[in-house]
N, C-alpha and C positions, 0 to 999 in steps of 0.2 A: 574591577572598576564598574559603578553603575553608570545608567543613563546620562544623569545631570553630570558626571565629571567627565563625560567623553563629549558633552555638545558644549562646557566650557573651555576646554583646550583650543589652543590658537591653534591652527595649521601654518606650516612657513611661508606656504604663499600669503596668507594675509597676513603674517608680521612686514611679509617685503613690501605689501601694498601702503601698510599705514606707515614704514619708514622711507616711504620712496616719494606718500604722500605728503610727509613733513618737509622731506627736501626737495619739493617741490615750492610748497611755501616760501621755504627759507631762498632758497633760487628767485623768486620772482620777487620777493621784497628786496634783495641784494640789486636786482635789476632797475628798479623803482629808481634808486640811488645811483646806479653807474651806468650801464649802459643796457637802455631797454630793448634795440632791436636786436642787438645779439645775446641776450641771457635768456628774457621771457619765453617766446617761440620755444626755446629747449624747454623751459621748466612747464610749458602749460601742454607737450608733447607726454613728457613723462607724470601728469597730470592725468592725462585722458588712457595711457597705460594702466594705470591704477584702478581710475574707475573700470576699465575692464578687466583688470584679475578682480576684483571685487570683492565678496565678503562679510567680514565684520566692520571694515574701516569704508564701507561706502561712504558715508555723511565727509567723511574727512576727504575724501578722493574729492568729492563733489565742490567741498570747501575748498580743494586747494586748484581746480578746473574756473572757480567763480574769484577769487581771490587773483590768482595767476591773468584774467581778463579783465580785471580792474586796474591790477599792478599795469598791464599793457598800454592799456588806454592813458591812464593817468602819467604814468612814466614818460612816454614819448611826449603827451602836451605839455607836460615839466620841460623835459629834453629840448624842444620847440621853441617853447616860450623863452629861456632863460639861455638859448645860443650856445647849450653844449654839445657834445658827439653824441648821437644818437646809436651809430655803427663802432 
C-alpha cells in the first residue's frame, strides 16, 4: 500500500463522526416538527461530540452544531407561537 491509499482510508472513528453527524441532523429536524425542548438539546449534544472526535467529516459536524441551533430557536418559536407542547 503506498502513501495516497493509506491517507484515503476512512478510520472508524471518523465513520462514527459523520454518521453520528447525520443523526444529529436528522434528530433536530424531527425536533423542529415535534417537540423541540426535549429532542434538540440531545441532538446538538451529540452534535458538539462529533466536532470533537473530528476528522474528515468536520464541515459536516459544524453543519449539524449550526443546523441543530437553528432547528432550536425556530422549533420552540413554532412551539410558542401556534400553543403546542414544547416538553
Amino acid at each position: 500500500m503506498n502513501g495516497a491509499e493509506a491517507r484515503d482510508r476512512q478510520t472508524p472513528g471518523e465513520a462514527l463522526a459523520g454518521f453520528l453527524s447525520a443523526a444529529s441532523i436528522s434528530a433536530s429536524l424531527i425536533g423542529l416538527a415535534y417537540r423541540p425542548i426535549r429532542i434538540i438539546p440531545f441532538a446538538i449534544a451529540l452534535a458538539l461530540l462529533t466536532t470533537a472526535i473530528g476528522g474528515r467529516h468536520a464541515r459536516l459536524a459544524q453543519a449539524a452544531v449550526v443546523v441543530g441551533a437553528i432547528c432550536f430557536v425556530v422549533g420552540t418559536a413554532l412551539a410558542v407561537v401556534t400553543r403546542n407542547a414544547i416538553f
